[in-house]
Phi, psi and omega in degrees: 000164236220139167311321188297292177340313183283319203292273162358284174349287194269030158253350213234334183291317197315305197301308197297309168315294178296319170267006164084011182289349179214153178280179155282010172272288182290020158278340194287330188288345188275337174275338171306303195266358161231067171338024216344119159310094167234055147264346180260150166275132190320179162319298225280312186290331187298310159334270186302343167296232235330343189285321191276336174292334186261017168284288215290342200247304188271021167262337197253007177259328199268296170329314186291316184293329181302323165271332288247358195257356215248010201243136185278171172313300169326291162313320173286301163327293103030261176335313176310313192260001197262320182280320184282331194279333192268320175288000175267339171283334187287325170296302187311320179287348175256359184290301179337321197289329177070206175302333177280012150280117195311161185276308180306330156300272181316331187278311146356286210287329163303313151325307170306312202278323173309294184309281165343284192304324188304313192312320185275333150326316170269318163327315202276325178295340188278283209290356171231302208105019142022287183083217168108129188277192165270353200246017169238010170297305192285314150325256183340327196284317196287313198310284193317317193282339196300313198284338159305335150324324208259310214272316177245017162048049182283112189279331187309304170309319181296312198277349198268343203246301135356299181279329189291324194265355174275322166318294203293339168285313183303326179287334193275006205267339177320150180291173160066358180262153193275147218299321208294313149272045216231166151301346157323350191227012156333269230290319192277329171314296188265022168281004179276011181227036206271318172304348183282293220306153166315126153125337157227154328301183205292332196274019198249164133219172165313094160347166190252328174282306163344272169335303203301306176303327165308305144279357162302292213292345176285324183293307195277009190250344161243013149288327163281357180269275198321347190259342189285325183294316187302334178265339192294324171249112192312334223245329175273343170319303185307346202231027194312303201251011161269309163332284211280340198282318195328297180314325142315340225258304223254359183258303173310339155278322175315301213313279211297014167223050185276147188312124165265136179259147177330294161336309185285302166310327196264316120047127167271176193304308151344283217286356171255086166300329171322298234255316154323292168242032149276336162278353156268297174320321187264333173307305187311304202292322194295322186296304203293338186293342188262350188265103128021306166299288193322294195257036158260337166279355177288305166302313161297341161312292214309295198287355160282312184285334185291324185266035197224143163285331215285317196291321173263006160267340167269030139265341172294315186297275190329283161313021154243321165333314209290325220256310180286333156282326134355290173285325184291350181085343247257034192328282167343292177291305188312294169310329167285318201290329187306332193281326187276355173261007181277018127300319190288330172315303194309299189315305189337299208268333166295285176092058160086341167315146172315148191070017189287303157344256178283356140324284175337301199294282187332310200297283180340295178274352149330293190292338176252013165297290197283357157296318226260314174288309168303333159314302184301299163331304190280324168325283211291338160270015176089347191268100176357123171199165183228103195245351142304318200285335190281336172287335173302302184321304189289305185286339172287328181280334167306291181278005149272352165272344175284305204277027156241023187264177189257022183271176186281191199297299199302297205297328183263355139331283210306322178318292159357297185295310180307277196334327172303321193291291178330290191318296176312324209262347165282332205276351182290258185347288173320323157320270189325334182278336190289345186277347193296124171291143180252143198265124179293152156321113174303000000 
């Protein structure tokens, strides 16, 4: 059950008690078995902390900036370091407080001293004349702010910090920068929130924003290493943006099968941004993949990207993922996640030969045929399935064979329609059987 919920709950026993609708041994047991979390902080307060710390940093930046022409060298200084030194007594009193300091306290005080280190940072770069660009202004700030994640169990920070190294990567794809300043060191950046993660400390999890933000800036920081790799070698240019998308592909298969504990799998889908939109991508990557032209530039990414270390350490991943989903039952994504390694099937078997193209196309809408029917299928057999979705899958594959097929105008309208009809009149049908009571067993 979802914090809010419980938060409900035990807002909701008292009333319930009192009008005789639960006894009080069982309100006692339902707060016994659904606990309240109040070490993470609600929305509403995380919002308003963070709004009022950054009111309060970009009030005490603006004061300060007012004389700031009228201040000896010293005196700038003083400033540079007098806010940051005080938000660190302010951390240190929320530490002292332990748990029994509200998550909204803590979210506060983490906030402050992150703006403070940026503030002294630029400042201190302002007063001797530093010079220096912004995205290593930006660096230096996130690198520094990262142990308040650890230390006051921050989401703010984390998500401030999270979004930031996805910025600084995405700015890093120029050609020609050394490996050390590249998206390339992505992957150590964000093993630096690794102490953040479900499991420290143990009663903590992941925010539901927290997840979402995590995976954006993880799609966007290690799609940006695959694009720095893929321009990096002179010799692979030509075939530049067929390299990086396969290799997006092959990133879109880790999210959705990145490892889950049971808890986590028994999750509804909504609470997996991974999995939410690593399924968007390779269904869009699976469709275009059914066009012949498409996936003949696909093989060549594939077969370019094969001479990058960067591309077989994401098949090393991938394929210790594959294996732990696996043990895990994980079919469904096993099955989805499978459409971005069907080049190396085709390339294995070809070996570069004509017609490779539409192997590939044939393989594809085979392969999301047969998701799309199986989705269906399993519904009808009692078994958790998403069975709009294998009909969304069959009716997209339909009309993308129309509409690259030679038939006229009229036929393939009419196709259309059907199809529309069909669509509709399942998605009728389906309704109606989920509103159907199911009646017990005699």
């Amino acid at each position: 059950m979802k914090n809010s919920h419980q938060r409900w709950l035990h807002e909701q026993l008292p009333q319930w008690e009192r009008e005789g609708i639960v006894t009080t041994e069982t309100a006692q047991k339902l707060r016994e078995r659904h606990v309240l979390d109040d070490s993470q902080p609600a929305l509403a307060q995380m919002v308003m902390g963070s709004l009022g710390a950054l009111l309060i940093g970009a009030g005490l930046i603006a004061v300060i900036g007012y004389n700031w022409d009228d201040f000896s060298r010293p005196v700038r200084l003083l400033f540079a370091f007098l806010p940051l030194l005080l938000t660190q007594l302010f951390s240190l009193r929320v530490l002292m407080g332990g748990d029994s300091t509200a998550a909204w306290v803590r979210e506060v005080a983490a906030l402050l001293q992150a703006l403070a280190t940026g503030a002294c940072i630029a400042l201190v770069s302002q007063i001797y004349n530093l010079g220096g660009e912004w995205p290593d202004f930006l660096f230096w700030w996130f690198l520094l702010s990262l142990p308040l994640t650890w230390v006051l169990r921050s989401h703010a920070v984390a998500m401030f910090y999270l979004i930031t190294i996805a910025i600084w990567s995405v700015h890093q794809v120029e050609r020609g920068k050394p490996w050390q300043d590249s998206p390339l060191i992505y992957p150590l950046l964000l093993l630096g929130l690794l102490p953040f993660w479900p499991g420290w400390p143990p009663k903590l999890s992941l925010s539901i924003s927290v997840r979402w933000v995590m995976t954006l800036s993880a799609i966007l920081g290690l799609c940006s290493a695959a694009f720095f790799v893929s321009a990096r070698d002179g010799s692979n240019y030509s075939y530049h943006d067929e390299t990086f998308v396969w290799l997006w592909s092959l990133i879109a298969a880790v999210l959705v099968l990145f490892p889950l504990n049971q808890a986590g799998i028994s999750e509804s889908t909504g609470r997996k941004p991974q999995v939410v939109l690593g399924t968007l991508w390779l269904l869009g990557y699976g469709m275009a993949g059914t066009f012949h032209d498409v996936s003949d530039d696909i093989l060549q990414g594939a077969s370019y990207a094969l001479k990058l270390p960067w591309c077989w350490g994401l098949l090393i991943v991938l394929a210790a993922f594959t294996l732990l989903a696996v043990k895990q039952h994980r079919w469904a994504l096993l099955a989805l996640a499978s459409v971005a390694i069907l080049p190396l099937i085709v390339g294995l078997f070809t070996q570069g030969q004509g017609g490779s193209g539409h192997l590939l196309a044939g393989l594809v809408t085979l392969h999301l045929s047969v998701i799309g029917i199986t989705l269906i299928v399993l519904e009808f057999l009692g078994k958790t399935s998403a069975p709009r979705l294998g009909a969304f899958l069959i009716s997209a594959l339909i009309i993308a064979r129309m509409a690259d097929s030679h038939l006229s105008l009229l036929a393939k309208g009419l196709t259309f329609i059907a199809v529309g009809v069909a669509f509709l009149a399942f998605n009728f049908f389906m309704g109606r059987r989920h509103r159907q009571p199911t009646l017990p067993n005699s």
